[in-house]
C-alpha positions as CSV (number, residue, x, y, z in Angstrom):
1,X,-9.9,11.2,-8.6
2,X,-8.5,8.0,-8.2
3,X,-7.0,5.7,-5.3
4,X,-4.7,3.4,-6.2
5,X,-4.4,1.0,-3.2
6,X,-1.5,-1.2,-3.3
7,X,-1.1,-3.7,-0.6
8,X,0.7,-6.9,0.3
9,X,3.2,-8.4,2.3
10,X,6.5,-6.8,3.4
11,X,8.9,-6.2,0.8
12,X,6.8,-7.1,-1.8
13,X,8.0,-3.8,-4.2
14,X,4.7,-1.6,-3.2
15,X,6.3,1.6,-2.1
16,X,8.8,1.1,-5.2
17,X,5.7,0.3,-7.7
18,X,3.8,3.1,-6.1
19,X,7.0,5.5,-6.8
20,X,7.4,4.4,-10.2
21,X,3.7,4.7,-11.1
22,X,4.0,8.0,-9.6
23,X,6.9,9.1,-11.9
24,X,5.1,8.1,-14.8
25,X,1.7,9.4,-14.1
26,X,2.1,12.5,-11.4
27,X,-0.3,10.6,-8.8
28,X,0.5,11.4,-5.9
29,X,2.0,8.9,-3.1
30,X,1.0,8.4,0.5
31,X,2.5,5.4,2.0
32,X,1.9,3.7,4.9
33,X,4.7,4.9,6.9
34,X,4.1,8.6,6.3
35,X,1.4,8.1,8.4
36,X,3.4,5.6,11.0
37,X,6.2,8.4,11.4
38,X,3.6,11.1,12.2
39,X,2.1,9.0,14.9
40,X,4.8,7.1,16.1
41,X,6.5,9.5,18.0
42,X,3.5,10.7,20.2
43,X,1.5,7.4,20.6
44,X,3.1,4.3,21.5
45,X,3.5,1.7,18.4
46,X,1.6,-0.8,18.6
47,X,-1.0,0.1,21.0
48,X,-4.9,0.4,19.7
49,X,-4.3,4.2,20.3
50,X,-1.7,4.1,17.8
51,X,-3.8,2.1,15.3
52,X,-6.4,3.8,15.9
53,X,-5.3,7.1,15.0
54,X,-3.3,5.4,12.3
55,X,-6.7,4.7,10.6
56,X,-7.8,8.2,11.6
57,X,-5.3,10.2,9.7
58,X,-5.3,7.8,6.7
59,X,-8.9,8.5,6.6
60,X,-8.6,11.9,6.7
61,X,-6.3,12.3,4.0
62,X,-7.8,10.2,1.7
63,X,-11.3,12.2,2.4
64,X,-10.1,15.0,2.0
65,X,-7.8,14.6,-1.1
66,X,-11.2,13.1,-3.2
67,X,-12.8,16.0,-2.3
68,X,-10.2,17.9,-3.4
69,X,-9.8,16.3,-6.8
70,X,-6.3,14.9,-6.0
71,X,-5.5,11.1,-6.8
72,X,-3.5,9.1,-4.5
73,X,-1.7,5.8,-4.5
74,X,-1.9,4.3,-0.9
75,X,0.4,1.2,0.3
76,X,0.2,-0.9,3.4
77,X,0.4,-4.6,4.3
78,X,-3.1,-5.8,4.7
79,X,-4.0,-9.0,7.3
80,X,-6.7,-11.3,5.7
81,X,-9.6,-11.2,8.0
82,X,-8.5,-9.2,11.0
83,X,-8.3,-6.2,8.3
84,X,-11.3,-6.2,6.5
85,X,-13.1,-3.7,8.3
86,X,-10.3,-1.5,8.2
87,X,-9.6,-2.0,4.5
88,X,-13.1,-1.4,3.8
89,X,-13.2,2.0,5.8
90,X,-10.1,3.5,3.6
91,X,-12.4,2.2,0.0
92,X,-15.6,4.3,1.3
93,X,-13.1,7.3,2.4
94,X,-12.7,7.5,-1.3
95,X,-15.8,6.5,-2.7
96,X,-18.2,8.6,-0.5
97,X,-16.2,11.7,-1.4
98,X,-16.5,10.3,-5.5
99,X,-13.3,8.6,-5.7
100,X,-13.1,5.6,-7.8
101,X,-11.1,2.9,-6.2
102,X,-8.2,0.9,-7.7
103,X,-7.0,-2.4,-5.6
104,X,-3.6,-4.2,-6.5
105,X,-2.3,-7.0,-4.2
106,X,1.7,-7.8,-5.0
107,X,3.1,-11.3,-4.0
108,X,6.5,-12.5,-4.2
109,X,8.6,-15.7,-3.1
110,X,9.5,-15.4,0.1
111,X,13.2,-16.4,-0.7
112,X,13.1,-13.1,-2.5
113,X,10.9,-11.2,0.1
114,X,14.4,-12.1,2.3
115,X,16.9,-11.0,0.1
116,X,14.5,-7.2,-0.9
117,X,14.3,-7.2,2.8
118,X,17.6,-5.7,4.0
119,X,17.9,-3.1,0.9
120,X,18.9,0.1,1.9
121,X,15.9,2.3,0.5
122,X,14.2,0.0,3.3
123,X,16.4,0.7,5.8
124,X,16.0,4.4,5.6
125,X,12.2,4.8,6.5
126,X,12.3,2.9,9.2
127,X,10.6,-0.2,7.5
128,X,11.0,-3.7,8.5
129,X,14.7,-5.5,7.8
130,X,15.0,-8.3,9.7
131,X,14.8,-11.1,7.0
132,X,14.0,-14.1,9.6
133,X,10.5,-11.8,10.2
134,X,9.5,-13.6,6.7
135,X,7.4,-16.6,7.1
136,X,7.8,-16.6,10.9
137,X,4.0,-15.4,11.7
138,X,1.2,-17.4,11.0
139,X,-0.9,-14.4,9.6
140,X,-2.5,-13.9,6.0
141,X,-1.0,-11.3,3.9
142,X,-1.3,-12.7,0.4
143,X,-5.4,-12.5,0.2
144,X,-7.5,-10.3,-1.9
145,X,-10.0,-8.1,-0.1
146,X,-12.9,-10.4,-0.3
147,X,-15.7,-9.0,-2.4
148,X,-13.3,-6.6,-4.7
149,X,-11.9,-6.8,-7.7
150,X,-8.4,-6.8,-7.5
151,X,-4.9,-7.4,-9.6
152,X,-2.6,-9.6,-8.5
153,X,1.0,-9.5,-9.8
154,X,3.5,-11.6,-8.3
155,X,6.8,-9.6,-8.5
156,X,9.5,-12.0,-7.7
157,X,10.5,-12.1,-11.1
158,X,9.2,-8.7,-12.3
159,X,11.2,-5.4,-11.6
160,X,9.4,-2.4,-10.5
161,X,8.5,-0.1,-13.7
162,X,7.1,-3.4,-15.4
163,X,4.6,-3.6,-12.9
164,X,4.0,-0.6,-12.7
165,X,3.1,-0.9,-16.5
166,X,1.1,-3.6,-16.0
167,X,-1.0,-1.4,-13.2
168,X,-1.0,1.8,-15.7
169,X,-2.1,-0.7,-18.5
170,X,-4.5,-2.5,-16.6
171,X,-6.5,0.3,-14.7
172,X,-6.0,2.6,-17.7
173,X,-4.0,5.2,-15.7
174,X,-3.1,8.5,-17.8
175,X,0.6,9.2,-18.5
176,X,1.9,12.4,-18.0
177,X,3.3,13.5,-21.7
């Protein structure tokens, strides 16, 4: 079992890579806002309830898909620092139930972060939009996990299935024939 944890800053392309690596390999996809829409309508957003049990049912489904032989590609913006502990609990959800972690970290120009921002297939799940939201915060969301190895692909230039090649290629994913 494998998870394949793709992370970076909004509209980045890592729900899109994570759907086109799905298509060409069968790994499953469990993105960030599955688990915000289950939460989200009991717990306020925002609150540390809400994160809280966030992280809960992120680490139960990870656990419990390792242990059930079942790979997963996971995607949510990660916050250099204020994350780490976080970001670390989701690695050993995998690795203590013998999952063998993959991390990929996607960039992109924030000129083109703005324009991918609006795009419909955003709109729909509820994700962020609002393009004047890039660049306006003063937190860290283009750093590797420190102390993991980790591919970096910038994708302002790149469209989806080529990195998602690159990810196949580089973590030497199997195809499905």
């Amino acid at each position: 079992m494998k998870l394949i944890i793709i992370y970076g800053p909004p509209a980045a392309g890592k729900l899109t890579v994570a759907n086109a690596i799905a298509e060409r390999t069968g790994i499953k996809v469990f993105h960030n806002h599955l688990s915000i829409d289950c939460v989200k309508p009991v717990i306020e957003f925002g609150t540390p309830a809400f994160w809280r049990v966030i992280g809960d049912v992120r680490d139960v489904i990870i656990t419990e898909a390792m242990r059930e032989g079942i790979s997963l590609i996971h995607t949510f913006c990660y916050e250099f620092g204020a994350d780490d502990e976080y970001f670390r609990k989701l690695i050993a959800a995998a690795e203590d139930n013998g999952g063998e972690v993959h991390l990929v970290l996607l960039t992109c120009d924030d000129e083109e972060r703005k324009r991918r921002i609006g795009n419909e297939s955003r709109v729909k799940i509820g994700k962020l939009v609002d393009p004047d939201a890039i660049g306006r915060t003063n937190i860290e969301l283009t750093s590797p996990l420190p102390g993991r190895e980790t591919l970096i692909i910038d994708t302002t230039e790149l469209i989806p299935e080529v990195t998602a090649e690159k990810i196949i290629e580089h973590y030497q994913l199997a195809k499905h024939e």
